[in-house]
Structures are given as C-alpha cells and as structure tokens.
C-alpha positions, -999 to +999 in steps of 0.1 A: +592+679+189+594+646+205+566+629+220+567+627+255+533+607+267+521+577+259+485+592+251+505+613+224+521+582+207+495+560+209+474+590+191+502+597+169+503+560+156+466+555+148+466+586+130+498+567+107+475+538+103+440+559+093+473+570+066+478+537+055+447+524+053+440+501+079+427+494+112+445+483+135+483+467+143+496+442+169+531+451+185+549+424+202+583+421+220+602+412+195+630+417+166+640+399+137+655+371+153+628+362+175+652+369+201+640+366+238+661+394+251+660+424+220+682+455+218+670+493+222+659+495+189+633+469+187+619+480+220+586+494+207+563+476+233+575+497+256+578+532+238+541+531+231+529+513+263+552+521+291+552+482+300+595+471+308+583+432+312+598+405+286+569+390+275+535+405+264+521+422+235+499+452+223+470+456+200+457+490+189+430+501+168+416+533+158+392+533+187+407+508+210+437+497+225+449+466+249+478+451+267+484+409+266+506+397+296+510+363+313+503+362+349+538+372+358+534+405+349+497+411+364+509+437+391+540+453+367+516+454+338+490+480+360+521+503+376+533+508+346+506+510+318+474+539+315+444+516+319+432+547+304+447+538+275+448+504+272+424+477+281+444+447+310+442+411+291+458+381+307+467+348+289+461+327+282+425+332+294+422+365+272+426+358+233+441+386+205+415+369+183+387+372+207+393+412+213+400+418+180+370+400+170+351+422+197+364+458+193+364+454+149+337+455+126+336+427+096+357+437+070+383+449+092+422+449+081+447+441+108+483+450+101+516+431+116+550+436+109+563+401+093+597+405+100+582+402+137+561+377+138+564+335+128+550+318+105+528+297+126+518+332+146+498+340+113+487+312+105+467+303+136+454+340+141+442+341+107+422+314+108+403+328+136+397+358+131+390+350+092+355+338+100+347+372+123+353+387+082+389+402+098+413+404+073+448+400+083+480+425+061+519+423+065+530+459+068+558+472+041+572+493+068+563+491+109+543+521+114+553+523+147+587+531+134+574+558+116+561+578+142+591+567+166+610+601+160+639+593+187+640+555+180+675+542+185+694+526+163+702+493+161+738+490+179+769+494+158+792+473+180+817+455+161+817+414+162+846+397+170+859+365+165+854+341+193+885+321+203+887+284+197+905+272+225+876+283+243+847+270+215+867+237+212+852+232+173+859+252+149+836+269+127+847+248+099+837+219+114+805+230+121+800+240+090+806+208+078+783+191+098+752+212+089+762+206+052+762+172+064+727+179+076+712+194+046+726+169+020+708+145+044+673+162+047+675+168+010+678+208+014+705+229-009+706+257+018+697+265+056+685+299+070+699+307+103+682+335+118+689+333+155+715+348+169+731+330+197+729+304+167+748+325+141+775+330+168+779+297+178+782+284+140+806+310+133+821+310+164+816+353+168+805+372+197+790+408+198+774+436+220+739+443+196+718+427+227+721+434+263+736+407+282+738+385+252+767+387+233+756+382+202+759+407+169+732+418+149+736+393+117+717+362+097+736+331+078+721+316+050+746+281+053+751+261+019+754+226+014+788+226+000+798+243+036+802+279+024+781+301+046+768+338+039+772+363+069+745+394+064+754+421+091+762+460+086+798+468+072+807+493+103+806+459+124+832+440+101+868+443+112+899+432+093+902+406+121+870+392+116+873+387+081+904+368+088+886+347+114+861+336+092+881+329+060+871+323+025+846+301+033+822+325+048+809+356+021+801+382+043+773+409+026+755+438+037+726+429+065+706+445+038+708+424+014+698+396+033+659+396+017+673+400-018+695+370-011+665+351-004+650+358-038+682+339-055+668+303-043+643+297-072+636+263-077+655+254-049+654+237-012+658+257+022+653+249+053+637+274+081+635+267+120+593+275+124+604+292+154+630+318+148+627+321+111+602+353+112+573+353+083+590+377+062+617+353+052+590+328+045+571+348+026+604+360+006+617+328-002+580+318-012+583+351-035+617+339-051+606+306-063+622+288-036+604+256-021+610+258+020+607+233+045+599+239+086+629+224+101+649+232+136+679+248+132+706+224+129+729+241+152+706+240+180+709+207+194+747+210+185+750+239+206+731+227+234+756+197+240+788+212+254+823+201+245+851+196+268+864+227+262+836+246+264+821+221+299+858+236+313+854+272+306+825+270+327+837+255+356+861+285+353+833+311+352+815+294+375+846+300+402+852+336+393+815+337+398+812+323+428+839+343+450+822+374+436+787+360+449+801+349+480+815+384+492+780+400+487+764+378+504+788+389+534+784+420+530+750+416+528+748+398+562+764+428+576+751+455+557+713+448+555+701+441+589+709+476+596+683+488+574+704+511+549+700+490+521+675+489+490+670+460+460+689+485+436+718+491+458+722+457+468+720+448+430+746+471+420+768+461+447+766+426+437+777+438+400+807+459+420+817+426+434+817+407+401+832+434+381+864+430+404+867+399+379+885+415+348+873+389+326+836+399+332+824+412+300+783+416+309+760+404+332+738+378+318+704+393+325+695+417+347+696+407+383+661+401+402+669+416+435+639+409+455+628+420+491+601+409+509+573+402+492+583+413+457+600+379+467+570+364+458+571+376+425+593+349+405+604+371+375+606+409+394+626+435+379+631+465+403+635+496+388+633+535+403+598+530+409+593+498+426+624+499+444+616+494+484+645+488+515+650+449+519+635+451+555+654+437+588+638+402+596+627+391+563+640+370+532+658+383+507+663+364+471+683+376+443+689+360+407+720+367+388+746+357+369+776+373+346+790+364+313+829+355+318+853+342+292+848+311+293+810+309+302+773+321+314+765+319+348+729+322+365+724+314+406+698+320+428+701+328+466+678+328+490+691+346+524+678+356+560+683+388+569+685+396+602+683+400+634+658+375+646+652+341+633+634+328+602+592+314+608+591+282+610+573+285+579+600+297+562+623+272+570+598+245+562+594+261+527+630+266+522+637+235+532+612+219+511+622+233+479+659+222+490+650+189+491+637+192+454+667+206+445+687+178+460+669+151+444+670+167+407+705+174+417+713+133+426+691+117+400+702+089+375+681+081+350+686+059+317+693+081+282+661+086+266+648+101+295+635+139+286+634+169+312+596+167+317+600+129+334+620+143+359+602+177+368+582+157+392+617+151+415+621+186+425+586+189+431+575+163+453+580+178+487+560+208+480+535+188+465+528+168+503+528+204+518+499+209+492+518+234+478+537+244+442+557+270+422+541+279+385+572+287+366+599+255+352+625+239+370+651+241+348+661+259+314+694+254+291+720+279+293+751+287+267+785+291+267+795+325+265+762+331+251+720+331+260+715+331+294+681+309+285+689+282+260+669+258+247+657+232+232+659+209+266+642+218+295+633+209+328+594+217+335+558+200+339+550+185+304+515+193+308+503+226+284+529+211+255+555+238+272+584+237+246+615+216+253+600+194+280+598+163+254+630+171+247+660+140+253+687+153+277+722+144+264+753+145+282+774+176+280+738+201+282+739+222+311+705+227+329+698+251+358+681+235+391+664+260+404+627+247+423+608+276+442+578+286+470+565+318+465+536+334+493+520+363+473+528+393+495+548+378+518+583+364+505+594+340+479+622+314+476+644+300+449+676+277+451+693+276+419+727+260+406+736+252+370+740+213+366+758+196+338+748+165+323+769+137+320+776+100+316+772+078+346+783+043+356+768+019+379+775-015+384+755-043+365+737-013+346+723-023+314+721+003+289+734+037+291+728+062+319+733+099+331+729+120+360+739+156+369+773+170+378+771+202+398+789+234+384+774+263+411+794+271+439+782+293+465+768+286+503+731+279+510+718+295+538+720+275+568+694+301+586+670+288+567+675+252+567+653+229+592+677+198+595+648+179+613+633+174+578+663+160+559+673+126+558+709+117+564+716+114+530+703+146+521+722+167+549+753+144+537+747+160+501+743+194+517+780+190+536+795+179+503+780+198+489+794+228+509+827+210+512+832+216+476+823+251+476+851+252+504+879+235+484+870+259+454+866+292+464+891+290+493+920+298+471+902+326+454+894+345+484+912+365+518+908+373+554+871+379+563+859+368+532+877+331+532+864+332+572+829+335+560+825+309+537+844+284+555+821+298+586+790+290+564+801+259+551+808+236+580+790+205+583+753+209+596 
C-alpha cells in the first residue's frame, strides 16, 4: 500500500532510521550533480514535506521535524507544509546547527546522504554541531529511498549528440584544452560532475531534467584528452557512440564510484561546488590525492562562440514573435475577466509551441497576477491559481529552449480597462531606467558584475526603495536556464559570481524589479550579450552590452516625464529593432500590434 499523507511518510521514515541506528537525517533539494533544477527521482523534499519550492531543506528526527526556506518561499512554505508536522525556519536567520543542537541530546548521530551533499556542506556543519557532542554519519543508502515505495525512476531518455555547427567547437577541442588545463595545474585527471558541464564538453544533450537538456551522466576527463562517459546503457545509442568517437570510453553510470578507486597515488581535480562528498570521500578511499578546483569547463562555457552568440539571436526571434502574440491576446483576452495565471501560462506555451524547433521550456513560467506579483519567484499551481483581475498588473517570466539557444524574458503588462496608478508608472518607470543604464553601460575589462549592480539600481534607490533578489544571472546555449559563474548582483553577503570578471561573448540577463507585498510586482528582463566595445582615444580594452531580447515594453506603464531624452531615444530604438525583427516573422493583426506598440513615445 502506498503512503498517501505526509504524517504517514514522515512516520514511516523515522521508523527506517530507529532501524538503522541513528537519529536523525537532513533532506535537501538536491541530486548527484548538485543540479539546481533535479528530475522526479531526486525529488524527495517534496514527497515527504509537501513543499514544490527550489530551494530549502528538511531535517527530521525521531521526535522532531523542520522545514529551512529563504524568504522567497515564506508564504509557499506554510500553504503547502503541516506546521503540524514540521517546525517553519527561515534563513538565514534560523541555523540546521542551532535546531539540531536544540531538538538532540549529546551523543546524537545525524545521518546525510553524501552523494547529496558538498564537501564544504560537511565540513562547516560538523564543526558546529561537534562541540553540542552531535555526531555527524554518511548514510550507505538514503533512507528516504527506502521507504519511497512509488519513487520514480531516474529518466531513461536517450542522449544525443549535439550538432557542431550549432556548438561551434568540437568536443575534441575541448578536450584538449582541459588536458591543457590539468597538465598545467599539475592534476592526471579531472572529475566533471555537473551536467550542463558534461554536455557542453561532450557536446550531448538529453531529457533526464525538466527544462534542462541535459542527460543523466559524469566524465572523469584525462590528461592525455581521453574522457570517460558514466551514464546507464539504455541511454547510449549507436549514434552517440559515433559522435563521441574513440576518444571518449563510455561505462555503466554505475561504475562511476569504482572508477574513482583506480586513482591511487594519483592527482584529480574536483569543483568544491558540484563535486558531491561522496566522490571526495571515494577518491580519498582509493588512494588518490584530490585538489578543490572549478571545473575547467565552466568559464569555457560561459563565454559564447560565434556560432553559438548566432544561434541565439535565432532563438531569441522565434521567441519573441511567440511572446508577442500572447501579449495580444492577452490585451484582448484578460480585461474581460475570463482568464487565470495557469491559462494564460499555458497559452503562452500554445503560442511558443507553434515554433517546431521548441524542444522545452526553460523553466517553468512565473505567471503572476496581482499581488502574487509581488512575489519575485511564484510558481502557480492548482492551488494558488487566482483570475488576473481587470485593472491590475500582470508579470510573467518565461522562456523556451530552441535549437539554437535558451531564452528567459520578463514582461510586465497593464491590464485593463482603466489606467495604471501613478504609482505604478513611477515604479515601472523606475526599474526601466535601471534597465536602460545596465543595458547602455561601458566599462573597462576587469570590471566584475557586482561593480555594475549599482546601475540598475539607482533610481529605486532615490525613491527609497529596492528589489532583494540579483540583477542579472548567466544563461547557456541550449542548455541551463541559470548559468553561472558571472553574475550581476550586490557583492555584499559574498553572493557567488558577483566577483566574477565579465568577458565578452557571456550572456547576462537584465532584469531589475519593484515588488509591493500584496499589491503587484514588476520586472523588465532582456538577455544581454557581452561584447567588445570601441571608443575613441580609449586606452585599454573595453565592453558593454549588446541586446538579444526582442519584445515590446509596455508603453501603459511608462511615465515619459521621468526619462531623459536619451533614455526615451533608447526606448524608440530600442522598439525600432524589435520592429525590423519580428516584422517578417509575423501577419495581419499580430504585425499591426507590435508595430502599434512600438512607435516612438
């Protein structure tokens, strides 16, 4: 019989850990990979808890249980979880170490899962919790697996071989240059655990993750170029094994831990944050000596080549005709009251599977009404699902994953009848600003996205208001929707990426916001690419930001008063280019539209 409440899982899995011996065990969102988006599978946050937020983590003991979420996921957290059942912490305020070291008696044993957790995860909570006489176990098996009798498995989608033309490198060359990399670092082997990274270096795609087309796989890469592929036979095709020649072994994904016994007395590298404590403590096991190292494809993958800086431009097109003709419909449709944040959200898919080439989406559209507006990273579902309202501002987040690249745009419309506050067109206007001056800034290589958070921010700031999420995160081609290691956010709290150089050919999104809790929220976001600028009597070397997003603003929501010429002139070139490209792509009411919302202000 399969259990059907959450009270009779949660029950069910302390009575699996009185069976093994220990006391408690911490369940995050996570897989192997340390992948921000995981497939069904790995989903065990939510099987036990109930919670469908990406970030957070549980904690349970024999006697007590508790939920960890960011302030994001304050309101989601409560709708969706028993506080029955499990006790609300928010972080960062709330600490695992601190409850644990409340709810356990000394000489407790808290089990993880260390093909789940990093490295430096372990290290820190162990040495808190240590002196509170807590006592810290890697599992064999996650116990929660055990008592998981319906627990999917893991997709069996085969991988295919990405093509070329679109990568512009091949995976041979790659290859090459992380053997490059290793003889320089002094390292015999790398382990490549991420998976947008395995894909990239192999130049493979898959369907394992939603939205991500990645496969379900490792790499352990040699310094003589040679690369080992570890994913389950049912995914490996005839044409795959072609694609990836006789340079690349491929073995069963389950002999990926043994593998890592077979480096004794040997050097490999491991990226501290997607190389999960299980391979650590393997290769430790083996003999090997390891080394915390990023991933050498990372920054490689970040910077875009021509080929793959074109096959965006194409996506973004196809992308932006699809958004356009929702937004007219939406102008049409909504102010009549019939329409909901799911059917709006799956009408906005309708329009973008009209494209043949659309393969996915690239995460799941935030479609948000009102003031679930206001809730930067809202995920409507059959429960919180409400009619976006006549009068009001509407915002939705989307993007799809097309041949040739990942798209991700934010809109933020009025929907009628009536006319926006005067607050809301201030706000809107504000955050427009922002993302014009990110949008038009130059600034001498070296410069990292932290320095130039402060551009998009400033006209909030003299309203005395701000937004508490980044301005701008990496995306890949044909590949994660969030992409790092560059980023475009306050440096303050050591937030990842924001010391990180900005290089041309990385794409970026723009995307400042103004959020009124309970009321409505805004967002303008395009996809920017970085590239080389010239300017005269420059000394040194300098970028700025080529646009790649297409699609109208709302002019509703614009007070003009508060631009400057130069800023409405951006907004009519701006507008004049979305004209010139999706004019050919669209017909009769829908052409009339856009070049209706594009005129000059």
């Amino acid at each position: 019989m399969l259990m059907q409440t959450h009270e009779a899982r949660l029950a069910a899995l302390r009575e699996e850990l009185k069976r093994r011996g220990v006391d408690g065990f911490v369940i995050p969102i996570s897989d192997e990979h340390m992948s921000e988006y995981v497939g069904d599978y790995a989903q065990r946050l939510a099987w036990l808890t109930g919670f469908g937020g990406s970030a957070g983590f549980a904690a349970v003991t024999l006697d007590h249980a508790a939920i960890f979420v960011d302030g994001r996921y304050t309101v989601q957290v409560r709708e969706q979880v028993d506080g029955n059942l499990f006790d609300y912490k928010s972080v960062p305020t709330d600490t695992l170490s601190g409850w644990l070291a409340e709810v356990c008696e000394s000489g407790a044993t808290i089990a993880y899962d260390p093909w789940l957790h990093t490295w430096a995860w372990v290290e820190a909570l162990e040495k808190t919790v240590a002196p509170k006489g807590i006592t810290l176990v890697p599992a064999a098996s996650n116990p929660l697996d055990a008592v998981w009798a319906d627990q999917p498995a893991p997709s069996p989608a085969v991988a295919i071989a990405h093509d070329e033309a679109m990568a512009g490198r091949s995976s041979a060359d790659k290859r090459a240059a992380v053997a490059d990399w290793l003889i320089r670092e002094g390292h015999d082997a790398v382990v490549i655990p991420a998976l947008d990274s395995v894909a990239w270096l192999l130049n493979i795609r898959g369907a394992d993750v939603a939205h991500t087309p990645v496969a379900l796989s490792y790499v352990i890469a040699h310094k003589d170029g040679s690369a080992e592929l570890f994913i389950a036979p049912e995914k490996v095709t005839p044409e795959l094994t072609r694609h990836l020649g006789n340079a690349v072994t491929i073995r069963d994904r389950t002999a990926f831990e043994g593998a890592l016994a077979g480096f004794a007395g040997k050097s490999v590298a491991i990226d501290p944050d997607f190389a999960v404590v299980g391979i650590a403590q393997a290769l430790r096991a083996g003999g090997a000596q390891f080394a915390f190292k990023q991933d050498p494809t990372i920054l490689a993958k970040a910077i875009k080549n021509p080929a793959e800086q074109q096959g965006h431009r194409d996506a973004q097109a196809r992308d932006g005709a699809a958004v356009s003709k929702f937004l007219r419909w939406l102008e049409i449709e909504a102010p009549k009251g019939g329409v909901d944040e799911l059917s709006a959200a799956a009408k906005l898919q309708a329009f973008r599977e009209e494209d043949p080439g659309l393969s996915d989406l690239s995460f799941d559209t935030i479609s948000a009404a009102a003031g679930h507006a206001a809730l930067p990273h809202y995920k409507v579902d059959e429960d919180s699902n409400i009619p976006i309202p006549p009068s009001s501002i509407y915002l939705v987040d989307s993007g799809g994953q097309y041949p040739g690249g990942t798209t991700d745009i934010t809109r933020t419309v009025w929907v009628g009848p009536g006319e926006p506050s005067a607050e809301m067109r201030d706000r809107n206007t504000r955050v427009l600003k922002g993302h014009i001056q990110l949008a038009r800034a130059v600034f001498p290589q070296g410069t990292a996205g932290g320095q130039l958070d402060v551009l998009a921010r400033q006209y909030l700031w003299e309203a005395g208001v701000d937004y508490a999420h980044g301005t701008g995160h990496g995306v890949g081609s044909v590949l994660a929707v969030h992409e790092g290691p560059q980023r475009i956010a306050k440096p303050a709290g050591g937030q990842a990426g924001t010391g990180q150089e900005l290089f041309a050919g990385m794409i970026l999104s723009n995307e400042p916001g103004y959020y009124k809790q309970g009321a409505f929220g805004i967002r303008i976001e395009n996809l920017v690419l970085v590239e080389e600028r010239t300017i005269a009597g420059m000394e040194g070397r300098y970028l700025g930001f080529e646009t790649l997003t297409f699609v109208p603003l709302d002019r509703k929501l614009i007070e003009k008063a508060l631009l400057t010429a130069e800023e409405v002139a951006w907004v009519d070139g701006y507008h004049a280019q979305v004209r010139a490209l999706l004019s050919p792509r669209l017909a009769g009411e829908d052409l009339a539209w856009v070049e209706r919302e594009t005129q000059p202000l």
